[in-house]
N, C-alpha and C positions, 0 to 999 in steps of 0.2 A: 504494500500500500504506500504511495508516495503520501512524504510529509513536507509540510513548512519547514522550510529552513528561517533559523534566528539569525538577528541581525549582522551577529558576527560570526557565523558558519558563510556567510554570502561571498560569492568572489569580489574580491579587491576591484577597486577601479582600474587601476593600472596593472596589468600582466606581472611586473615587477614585483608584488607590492605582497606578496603571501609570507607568513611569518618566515618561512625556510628557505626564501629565497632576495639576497641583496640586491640591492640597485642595481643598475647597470654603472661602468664609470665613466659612461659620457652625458650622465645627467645631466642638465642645463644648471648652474647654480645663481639666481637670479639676484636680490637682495637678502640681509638678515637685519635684524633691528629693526626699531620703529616705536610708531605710539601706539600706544597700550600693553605692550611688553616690556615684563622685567625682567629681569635676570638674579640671580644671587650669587653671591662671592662664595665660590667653595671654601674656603677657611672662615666662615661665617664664627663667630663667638657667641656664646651665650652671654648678656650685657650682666654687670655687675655694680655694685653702688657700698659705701661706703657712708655710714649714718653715725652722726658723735650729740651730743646735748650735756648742759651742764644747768642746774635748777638749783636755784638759791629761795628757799620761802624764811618767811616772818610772819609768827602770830602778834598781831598790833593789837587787838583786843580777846577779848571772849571769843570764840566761834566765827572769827573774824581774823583772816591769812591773806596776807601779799605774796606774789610769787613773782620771780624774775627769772625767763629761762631764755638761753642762747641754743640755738636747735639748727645743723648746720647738716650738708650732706652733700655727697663729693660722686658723678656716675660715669662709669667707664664702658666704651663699646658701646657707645648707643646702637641703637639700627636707625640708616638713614639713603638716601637717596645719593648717585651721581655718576654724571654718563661716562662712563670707563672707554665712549671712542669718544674725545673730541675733537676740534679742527686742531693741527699743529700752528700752533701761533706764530702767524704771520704769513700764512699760505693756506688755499682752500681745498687741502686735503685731511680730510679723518685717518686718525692715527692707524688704525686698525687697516687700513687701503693704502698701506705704505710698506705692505709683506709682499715679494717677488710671486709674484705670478696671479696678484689678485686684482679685478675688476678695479677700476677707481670708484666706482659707487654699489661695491658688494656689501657696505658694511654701511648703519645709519646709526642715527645718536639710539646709545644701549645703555639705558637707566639700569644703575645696579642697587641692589641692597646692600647693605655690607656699615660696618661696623666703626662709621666714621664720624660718631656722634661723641662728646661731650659734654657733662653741664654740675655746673654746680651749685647749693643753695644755703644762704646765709641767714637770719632771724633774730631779731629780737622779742620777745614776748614777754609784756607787763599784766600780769592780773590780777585781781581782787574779788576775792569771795567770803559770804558768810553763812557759815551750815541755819538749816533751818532754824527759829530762834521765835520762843514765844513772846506774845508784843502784849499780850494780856487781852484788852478787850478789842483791840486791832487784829486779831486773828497770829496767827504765824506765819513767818516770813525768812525765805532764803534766797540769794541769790549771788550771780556772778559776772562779772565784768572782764573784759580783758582786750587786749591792743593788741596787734604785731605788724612789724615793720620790718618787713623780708625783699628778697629779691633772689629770682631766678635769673641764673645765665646760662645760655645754651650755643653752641653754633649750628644747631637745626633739634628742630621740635618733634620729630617722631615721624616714621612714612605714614604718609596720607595727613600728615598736619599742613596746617599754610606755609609752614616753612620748612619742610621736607629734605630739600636739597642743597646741596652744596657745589662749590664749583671744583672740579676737575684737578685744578694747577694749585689750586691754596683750598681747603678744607674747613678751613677758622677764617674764611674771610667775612661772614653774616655775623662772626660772631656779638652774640646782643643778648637782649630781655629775651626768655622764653615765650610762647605764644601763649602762653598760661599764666603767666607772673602776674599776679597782684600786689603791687608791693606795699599796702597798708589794707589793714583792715582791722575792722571794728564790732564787738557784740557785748550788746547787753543782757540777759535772761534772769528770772526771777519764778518763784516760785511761790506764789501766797494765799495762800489756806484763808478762805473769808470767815470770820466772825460772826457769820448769825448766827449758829448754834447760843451764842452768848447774846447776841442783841435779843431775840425771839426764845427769851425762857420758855415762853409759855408753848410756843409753837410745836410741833410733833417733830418729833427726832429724825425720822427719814425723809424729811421735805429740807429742814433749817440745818443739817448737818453734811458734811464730805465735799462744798463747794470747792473748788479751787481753780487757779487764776492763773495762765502760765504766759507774761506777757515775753516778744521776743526783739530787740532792735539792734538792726546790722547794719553794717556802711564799708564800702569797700572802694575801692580805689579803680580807674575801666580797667578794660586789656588793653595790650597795645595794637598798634594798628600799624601794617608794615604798607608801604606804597610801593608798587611795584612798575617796571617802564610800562607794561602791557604791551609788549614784543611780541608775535608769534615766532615760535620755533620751528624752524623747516629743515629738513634735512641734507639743501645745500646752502643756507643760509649762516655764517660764521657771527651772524648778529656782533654790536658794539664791544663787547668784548674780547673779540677775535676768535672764543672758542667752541663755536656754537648752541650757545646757554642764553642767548634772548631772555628767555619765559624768566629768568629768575635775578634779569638785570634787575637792580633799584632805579628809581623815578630820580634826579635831577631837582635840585629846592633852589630854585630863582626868586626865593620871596618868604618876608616874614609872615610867620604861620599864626594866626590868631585862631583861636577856637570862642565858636556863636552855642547859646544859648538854643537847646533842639526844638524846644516848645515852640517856638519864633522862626515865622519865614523869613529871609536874609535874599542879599541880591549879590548874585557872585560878581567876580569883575571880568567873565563874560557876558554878563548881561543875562543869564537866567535867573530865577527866584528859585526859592524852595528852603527845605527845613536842613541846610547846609550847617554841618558841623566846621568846616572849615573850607576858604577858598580853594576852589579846584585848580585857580589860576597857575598858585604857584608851584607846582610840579609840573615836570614836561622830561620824556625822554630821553634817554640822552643820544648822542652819538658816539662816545668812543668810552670804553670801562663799563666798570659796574654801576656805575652811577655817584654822585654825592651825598645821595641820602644813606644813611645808616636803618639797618633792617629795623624794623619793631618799634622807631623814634619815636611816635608818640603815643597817645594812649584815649581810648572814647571816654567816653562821659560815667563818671561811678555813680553808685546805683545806692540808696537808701531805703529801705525797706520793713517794714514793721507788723509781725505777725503775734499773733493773738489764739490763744486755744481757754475753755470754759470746760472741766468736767464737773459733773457730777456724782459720787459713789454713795449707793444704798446697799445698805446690809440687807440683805433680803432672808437671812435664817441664821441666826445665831453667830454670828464672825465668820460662816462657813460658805453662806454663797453671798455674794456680794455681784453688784450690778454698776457700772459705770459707762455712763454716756457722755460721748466728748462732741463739742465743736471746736471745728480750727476755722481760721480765718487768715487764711493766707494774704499778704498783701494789703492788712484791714481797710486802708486810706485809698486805697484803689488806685496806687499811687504811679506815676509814667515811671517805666523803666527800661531806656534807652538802651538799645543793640549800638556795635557799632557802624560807625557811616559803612557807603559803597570806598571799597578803596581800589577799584578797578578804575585807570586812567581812559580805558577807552570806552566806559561803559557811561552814557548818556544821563547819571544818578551821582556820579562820583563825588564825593564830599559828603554828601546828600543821606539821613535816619532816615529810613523808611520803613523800621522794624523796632519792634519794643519786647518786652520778657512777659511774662505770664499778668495778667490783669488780677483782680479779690478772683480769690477762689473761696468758697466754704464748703467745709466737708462734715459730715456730722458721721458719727460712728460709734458702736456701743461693745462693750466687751462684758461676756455671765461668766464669774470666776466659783468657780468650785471645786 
């Protein structure tokens, strides 16, 4: 009885092409490389990191500690991006197309992965806490405060980050702020147990009792924002640099950079309007290098933000099952919270918020402990 054959019992396209039998060796070999191919470094590293801190506290009162901690940490072998053919500088041949007996456009720009990341991060951390603390007819009250004032550096932020790559001939040339670096930030939290069980004697014990208050305020400092020339990359194109890395030239700063208020339409000094974080003007491409801007230079708009959560706990049988119902309120004040601008030079938005972070959310949720 004849059967179907599966996909892979089916003859091969090519005559050639059946497991047991090799190519022929007058194969045509056309190009290799290209976009959307990567490659990997055969001696790839597994990446490694290096973490130290040192914590200094004081009790200043009762139930009531300052802490001061330096929290630092050192990473080696990142994984990162960078085309292992590029043009030899100052002639329009790819390195890889300069082996006897190869095509001159056998080989295109070949993104590799490989282990050519660094970064390190520095911290200070101030805070102030006091375990929970009876107030008497204020109910009970704990909370904690604390600052830090860090800074990541990187010479590329991780594959598939915005800053991915590196160039060819120098590896530490982007070196800057990581794409992630916050370098201040801020939180207040508290924890305070209300008082009605005490105001409302008379009231019934599983209405007037198990309130609490958990408010939250944060403040953080934007990300940075890298400007890039906005070059395409072609694969006979040796772009400003000489070495066929366009795509990751920096932009050119002909002009001082003021940053506008996002809430507020502004009129760039092309003559468009809109809700511009900063004139588009003063960047522009360059023509020869990586450009004059320094990767990650500046930074969007930081964000303030103040969340709020309300439970309730009722003893529902003897200390043994217990019920609590929470809301949160994410965002209480429903407050703007600015994304950073377009920072694509050739994209018709450039300077330009046109994206913000999660608007009030409220979420109500209850948990039966038994």
């Amino acid at each position: 009885m004849p059967r179907l054959k599966l996909q892979s019992e089916r003859e091969p396209h090519h005559p050639w092409a059946a497991a047991d039998q090799p190519p022929p060796k007058d194969v045509p070999f056309q190009t290799f490389g290209g976009s959307g191919l990567y490659f990997i470094d055969p001696h790839l590293r597994t990446p490694y990191i290096h973490q130290y801190n040192l914590s200094v506290q004081r009790e200043l009162a009762r139930n009531t500690v300052v802490e001061v901690d330096y929290m630092g940490s050192d990473s080696h072998k990142l994984t990162g991006l960078y085309d292992q053919n590029p043009f030899i500088l100052g002639t329009t041949t790819q390195l890889f197309n300069t082996q006897p007996g190869v095509n001159p456009n056998a080989f295109r720009y070949m993104d590799t992965v490989s282990n050519l990341g660094r970064a390190n991060y520095n911290s200070l951390v101030v805070g102030l806490s006091r375990l929970t603390t009876d107030l008497g007819r204020l109910g009970t009250l704990g909370f904690g405060v604390n600052y830090t004032h860090g800074k990541s550096i990187d010479n590329e932020s991780g594959f598939r980050s915005n800053s991915s790559r590196v160039p060819y001939y120098n590896h530490n040339l982007f070196r800057g702020a990581s794409d992630y670096d916050l370098s201040q930030y801020f939180n207040a939290h508290a924890v305070w147990e209300l008082p009605f069980q005490k105001a409302w004697t008379r009231g019934p014990a599983r209405l007037t009792r198990g309130w609490n208050l958990y408010p939250l305020v944060s403040y953080r400092t934007g990300l940075p924002i890298n400007i890039r020339s906005g070059i395409s990359r072609t694969a006979t194109r040796t772009g400003p640099s000489g070495a066929g890395d366009p795509n990751i030239v920096q932009a050119n700063l002909v002009g001082l950079v003021a940053t506008y208020d996002p809430h507020l339409v502004q009129k760039a000094g092309n003559g468009r309007t809109g809700n511009f974080y900063f004139d588009p003007t003063v960047f522009v491409a360059p023509t020869a290098g990586y450009g004059t801007l320094g990767r990650n230079a500046f930074r969007g708009p930081g964000r303030t933000n103040i969340d709020l959560s309300i439970s309730k706990l009722t003893n529902l049988s003897a200390e043994r099952v217990r019920l609590e119902i929470i809301g949160n309120f994410f965002n209480v004040f429903n407050h703007a919270q600015f994304n950073n601008p377009q920072n694509s030079i050739t994209s018709g938005t450039f300077g330009q918020i046109s994206a913000t972070g999660d608007p009030r959310i409220i979420q109500v949720a209850g948990r039966l402990t038994f």
